[in-house]
C-alpha positions as CSV (number, residue, x, y, z in Angstrom):
1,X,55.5,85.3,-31.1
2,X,54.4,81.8,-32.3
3,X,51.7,80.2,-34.2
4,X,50.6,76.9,-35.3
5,X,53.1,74.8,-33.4
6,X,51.0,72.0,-32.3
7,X,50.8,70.3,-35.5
8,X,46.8,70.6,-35.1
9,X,46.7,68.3,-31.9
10,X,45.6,69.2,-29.1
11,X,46.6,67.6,-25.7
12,X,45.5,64.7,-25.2
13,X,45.6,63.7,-20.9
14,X,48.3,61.3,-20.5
15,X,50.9,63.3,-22.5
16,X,52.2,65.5,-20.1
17,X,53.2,61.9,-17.9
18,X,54.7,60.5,-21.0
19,X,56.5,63.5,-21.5
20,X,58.2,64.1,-18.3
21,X,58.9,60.2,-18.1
22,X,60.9,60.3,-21.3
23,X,62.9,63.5,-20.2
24,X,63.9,62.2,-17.1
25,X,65.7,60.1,-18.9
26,X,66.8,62.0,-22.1
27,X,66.2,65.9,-22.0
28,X,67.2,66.0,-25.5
29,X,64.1,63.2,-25.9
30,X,62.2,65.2,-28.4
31,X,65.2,65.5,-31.4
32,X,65.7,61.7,-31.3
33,X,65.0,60.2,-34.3
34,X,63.3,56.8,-32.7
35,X,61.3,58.8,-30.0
36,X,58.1,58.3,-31.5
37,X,58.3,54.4,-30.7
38,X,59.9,54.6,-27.0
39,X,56.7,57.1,-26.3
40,X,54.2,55.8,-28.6
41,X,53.1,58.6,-30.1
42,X,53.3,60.0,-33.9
43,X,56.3,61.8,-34.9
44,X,54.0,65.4,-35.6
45,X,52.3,64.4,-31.9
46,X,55.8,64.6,-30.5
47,X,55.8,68.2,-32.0
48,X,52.8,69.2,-30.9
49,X,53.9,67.6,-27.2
50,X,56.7,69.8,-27.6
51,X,54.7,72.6,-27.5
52,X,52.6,72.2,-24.9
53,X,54.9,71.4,-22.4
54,X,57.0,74.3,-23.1
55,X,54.2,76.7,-23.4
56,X,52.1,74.9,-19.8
57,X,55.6,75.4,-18.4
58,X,56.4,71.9,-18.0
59,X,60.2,72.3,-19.3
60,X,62.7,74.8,-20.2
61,X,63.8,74.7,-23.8
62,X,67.8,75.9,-23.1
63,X,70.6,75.9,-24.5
64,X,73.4,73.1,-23.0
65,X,76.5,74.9,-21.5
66,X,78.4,71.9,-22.7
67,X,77.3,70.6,-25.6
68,X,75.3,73.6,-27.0
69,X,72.5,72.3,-27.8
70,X,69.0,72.8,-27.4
71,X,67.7,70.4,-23.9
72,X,64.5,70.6,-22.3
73,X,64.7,70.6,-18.7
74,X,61.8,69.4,-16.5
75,X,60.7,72.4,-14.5
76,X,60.1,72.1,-10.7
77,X,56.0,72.5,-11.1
78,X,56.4,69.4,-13.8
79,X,57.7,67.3,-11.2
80,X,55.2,68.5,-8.4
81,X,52.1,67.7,-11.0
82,X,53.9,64.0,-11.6
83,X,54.0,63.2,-8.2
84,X,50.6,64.6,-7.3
85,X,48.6,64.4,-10.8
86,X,50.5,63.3,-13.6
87,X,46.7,62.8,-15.5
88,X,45.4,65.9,-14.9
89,X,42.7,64.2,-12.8
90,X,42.1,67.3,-10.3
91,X,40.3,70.5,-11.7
92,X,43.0,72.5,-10.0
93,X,45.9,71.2,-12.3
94,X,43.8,72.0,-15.3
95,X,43.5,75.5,-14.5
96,X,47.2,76.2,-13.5
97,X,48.3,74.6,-16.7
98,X,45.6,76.7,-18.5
99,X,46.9,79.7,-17.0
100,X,50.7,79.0,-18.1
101,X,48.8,78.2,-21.8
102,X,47.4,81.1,-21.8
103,X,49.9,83.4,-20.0
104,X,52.8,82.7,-22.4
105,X,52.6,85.6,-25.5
106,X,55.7,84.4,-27.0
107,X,54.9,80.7,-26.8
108,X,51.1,80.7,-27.1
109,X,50.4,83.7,-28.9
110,X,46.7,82.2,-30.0
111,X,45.6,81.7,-26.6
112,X,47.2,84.9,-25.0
113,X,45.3,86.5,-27.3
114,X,41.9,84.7,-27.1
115,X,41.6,85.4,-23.4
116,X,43.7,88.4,-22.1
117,X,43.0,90.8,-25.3
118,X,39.6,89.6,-27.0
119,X,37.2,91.3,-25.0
120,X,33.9,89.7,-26.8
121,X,31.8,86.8,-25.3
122,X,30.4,85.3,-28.3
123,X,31.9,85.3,-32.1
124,X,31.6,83.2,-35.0
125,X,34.3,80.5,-35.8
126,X,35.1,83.0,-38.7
127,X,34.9,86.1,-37.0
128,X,36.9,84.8,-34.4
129,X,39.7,84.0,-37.5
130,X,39.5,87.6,-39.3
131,X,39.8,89.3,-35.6
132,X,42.8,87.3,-35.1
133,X,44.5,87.8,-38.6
134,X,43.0,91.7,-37.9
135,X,45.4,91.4,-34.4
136,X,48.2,89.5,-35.8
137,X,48.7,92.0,-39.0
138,X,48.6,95.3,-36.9
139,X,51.0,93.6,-33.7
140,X,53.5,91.7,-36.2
141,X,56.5,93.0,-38.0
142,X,56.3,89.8,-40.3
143,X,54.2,87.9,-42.1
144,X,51.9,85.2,-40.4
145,X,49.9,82.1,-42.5
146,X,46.3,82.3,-42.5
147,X,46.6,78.6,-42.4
148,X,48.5,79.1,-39.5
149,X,46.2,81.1,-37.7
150,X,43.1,79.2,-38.3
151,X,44.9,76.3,-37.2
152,X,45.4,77.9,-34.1
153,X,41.7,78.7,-33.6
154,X,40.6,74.7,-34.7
155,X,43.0,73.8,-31.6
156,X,42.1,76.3,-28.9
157,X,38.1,75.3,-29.7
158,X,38.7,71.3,-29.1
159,X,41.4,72.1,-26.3
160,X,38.6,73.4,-24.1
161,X,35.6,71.2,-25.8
162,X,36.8,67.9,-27.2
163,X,35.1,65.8,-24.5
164,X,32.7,68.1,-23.4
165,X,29.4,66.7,-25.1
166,X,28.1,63.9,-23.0
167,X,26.7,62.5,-26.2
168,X,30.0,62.3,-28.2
169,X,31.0,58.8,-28.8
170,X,34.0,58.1,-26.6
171,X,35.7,56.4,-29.2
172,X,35.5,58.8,-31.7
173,X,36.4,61.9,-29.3
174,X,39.5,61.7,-27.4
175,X,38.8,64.4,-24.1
176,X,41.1,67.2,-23.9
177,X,42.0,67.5,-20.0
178,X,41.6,71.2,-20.0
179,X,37.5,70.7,-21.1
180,X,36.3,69.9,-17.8
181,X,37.1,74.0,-16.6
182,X,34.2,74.5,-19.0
183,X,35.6,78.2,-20.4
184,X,34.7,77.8,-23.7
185,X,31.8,76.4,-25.5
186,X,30.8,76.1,-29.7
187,X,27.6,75.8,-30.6
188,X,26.4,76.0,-34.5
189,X,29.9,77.7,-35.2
190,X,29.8,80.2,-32.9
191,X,32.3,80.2,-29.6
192,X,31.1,81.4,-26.3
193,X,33.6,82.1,-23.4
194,X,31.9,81.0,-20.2
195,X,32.2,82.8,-16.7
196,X,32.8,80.1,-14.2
197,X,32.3,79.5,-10.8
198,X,35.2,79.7,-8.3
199,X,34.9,75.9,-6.9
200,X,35.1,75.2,-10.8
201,X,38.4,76.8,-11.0
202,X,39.5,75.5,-7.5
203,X,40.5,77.9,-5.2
204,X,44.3,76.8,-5.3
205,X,44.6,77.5,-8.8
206,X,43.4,80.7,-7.8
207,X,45.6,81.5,-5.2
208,X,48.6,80.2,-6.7
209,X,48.5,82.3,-9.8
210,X,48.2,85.2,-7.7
211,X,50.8,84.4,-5.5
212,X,53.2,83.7,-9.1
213,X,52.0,87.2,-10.3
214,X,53.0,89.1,-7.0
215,X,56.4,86.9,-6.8
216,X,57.4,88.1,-10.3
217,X,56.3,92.2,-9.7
218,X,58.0,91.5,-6.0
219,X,54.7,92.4,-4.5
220,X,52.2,91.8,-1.3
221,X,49.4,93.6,-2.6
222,X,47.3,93.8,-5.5
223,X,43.7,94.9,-6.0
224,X,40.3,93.6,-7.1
225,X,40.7,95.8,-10.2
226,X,43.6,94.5,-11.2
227,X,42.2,91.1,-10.6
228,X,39.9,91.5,-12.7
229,X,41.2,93.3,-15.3
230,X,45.0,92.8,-15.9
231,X,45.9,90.2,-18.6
232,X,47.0,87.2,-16.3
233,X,45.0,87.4,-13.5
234,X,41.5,85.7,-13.0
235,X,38.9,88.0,-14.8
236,X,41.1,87.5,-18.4
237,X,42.4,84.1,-17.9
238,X,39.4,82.5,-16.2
239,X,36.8,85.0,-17.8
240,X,35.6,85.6,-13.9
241,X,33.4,88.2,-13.0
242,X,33.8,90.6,-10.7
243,X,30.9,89.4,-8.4
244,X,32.9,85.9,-8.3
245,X,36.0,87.1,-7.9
246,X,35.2,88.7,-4.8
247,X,33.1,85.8,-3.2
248,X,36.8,84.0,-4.1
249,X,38.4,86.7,-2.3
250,X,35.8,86.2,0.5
251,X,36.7,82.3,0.7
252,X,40.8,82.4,0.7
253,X,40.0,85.5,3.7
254,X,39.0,81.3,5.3
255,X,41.1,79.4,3.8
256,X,43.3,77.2,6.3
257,X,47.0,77.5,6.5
258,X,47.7,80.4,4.1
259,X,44.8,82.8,4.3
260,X,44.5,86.4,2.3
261,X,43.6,89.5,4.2
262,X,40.8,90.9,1.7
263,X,40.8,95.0,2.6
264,X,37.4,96.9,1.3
265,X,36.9,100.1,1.3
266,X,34.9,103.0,-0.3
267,X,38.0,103.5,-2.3
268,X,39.6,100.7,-3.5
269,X,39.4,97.2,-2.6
270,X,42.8,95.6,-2.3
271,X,44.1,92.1,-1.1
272,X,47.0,91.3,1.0
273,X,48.8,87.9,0.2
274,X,50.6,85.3,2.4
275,X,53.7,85.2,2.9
276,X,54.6,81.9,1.1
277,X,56.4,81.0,-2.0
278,X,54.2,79.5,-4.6
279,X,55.3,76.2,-5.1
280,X,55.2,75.7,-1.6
281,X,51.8,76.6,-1.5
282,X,50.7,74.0,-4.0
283,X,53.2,71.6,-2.8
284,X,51.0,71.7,0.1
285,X,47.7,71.8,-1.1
286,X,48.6,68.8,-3.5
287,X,49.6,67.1,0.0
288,X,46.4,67.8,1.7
289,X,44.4,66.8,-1.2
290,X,46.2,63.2,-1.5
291,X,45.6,62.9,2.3
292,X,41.8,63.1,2.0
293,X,41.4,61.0,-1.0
């Protein structure tokens, strides 16, 4: 599992385009020694880019049949989000790179934590620190920094709030492109996770994380309990309620081209999915949305 690998930055919007511009040219971009001045960036923000686009599943860290070592290739999604929103401009793209964030134990082991195992609302800054070095201690067979771990927690509250505050000077607070989902909040040191609204999320964020979670358990049906419950899916990553979840349900039952069939009964409410692969879902919706701009 991994902690404290952003070097304390968080990312910053027009990283991700950088990123993927320079590795489509060089996928072993981030161990050259000069990258910082061909990007423009710091030599720890290159470190901290690293991470993020490993962990929001922008690349593939591998290992180089030929030359053996370590590349970073530029997964298909990366090159779909270039084309369509390479500055995270849409909603949408902030949530599906949320939900890789935060659907990546080994990479982002914070954030995993923060919103698929931490089932309270409201905690301190500090309480949300001992709870995590509580977690770590009991889950880990090694030992973890403190430093470490409160680092992780600095980061995860400005990745969802730097920006936020309409008061903030804009030149003394760079936006994180993930604040406008409006999940998390501080207020007087304590951290609240907000339940948002469907249309917040978008709903093809929504549909295309279920569609990646039935692709990977090679399944066509999957219920509003687990919806709601399961770490990956929309009650833990998006902190949804139920009540929200199902008018979402009730929306994609409308929702053009690749509709769900939404099944209730006294039982067990279930959802059946289209039959479509989940890049070319969004490979669509991104289409449809540039069409309408």
């Amino acid at each position: 599992m991994g902690y404290g690998q952003h070097q304390s930055f968080y990312l910053r919007p027009h990283w991700i385009a950088k990123a993927v511009r320079m590795l489509e040219q060089d996928e072993r971009f981030f161990y050259d020694p000069f990258g910082f001045e061909k990007i423009g960036l710091g030599k720890n923000m290159i470190k901290s880019l690293r991470f993020w686009t490993v962990a929001m599943n922008i690349v593939h860290e591998e290992r180089s049949a030929d030359t053996k070592q370590t590349i970073h290739r530029l997964t298909p999604f990366s090159k779909l989000l270039y084309e369509y929103d390479r500055f995270i401009r849409y909603p949408e793209t902030a949530a599906i790179l949320h939900y890789y964030l935060v659907s990546s134990p080994s990479q982002a082991t914070t954030w995993y934590w923060f919103f698929n195992l931490l089932g309270e609302k409201a905690m301190t800054v500090q309480e949300l620190h001992e709870s995590l070095v509580s977690w770590v201690n009991q889950n880990e067979n090694r030992t973890v920094s403190n430093n470490s771990l409160k680092r992780d927690i600095d980061c995860l509250i400005k990745l969802y709030t730097a920006g936020k505050d309409e008061g903030d000077d804009p030149e003394e607070v760079i936006q994180s492109p993930l604040h406008i989902l409006g999940l998390v909040e501080e207020r007087q040191e304590v951290v609240y996770k907000h339940s948002p609204s469907f249309e917040e999320i978008g709903l093809p964020a929504l549909l295309y994380t279920l569609l990646l979670y039935a692709k990977e358990r090679e399944i066509t049906t999957v219920s509003v309990e687990e919806i709601q419950e399961v770490p990956g899916l929309w009650g833990k990553v998006f902190n949804m309620k139920r009540n929200e979840i199902v008018s979402a349900l009730d929306e994609l039952t409308r929702y053009g081209k690749y509709p769900v069939r939404f099944v209730r009964t006294n039982r067990i409410d279930s959802v059946r999915l289209p039959d479509v692969e989940p890049l070319t879902f969004l490979t669509f919706e991104y289409g449809r949305k540039a069409v309408t701009l």
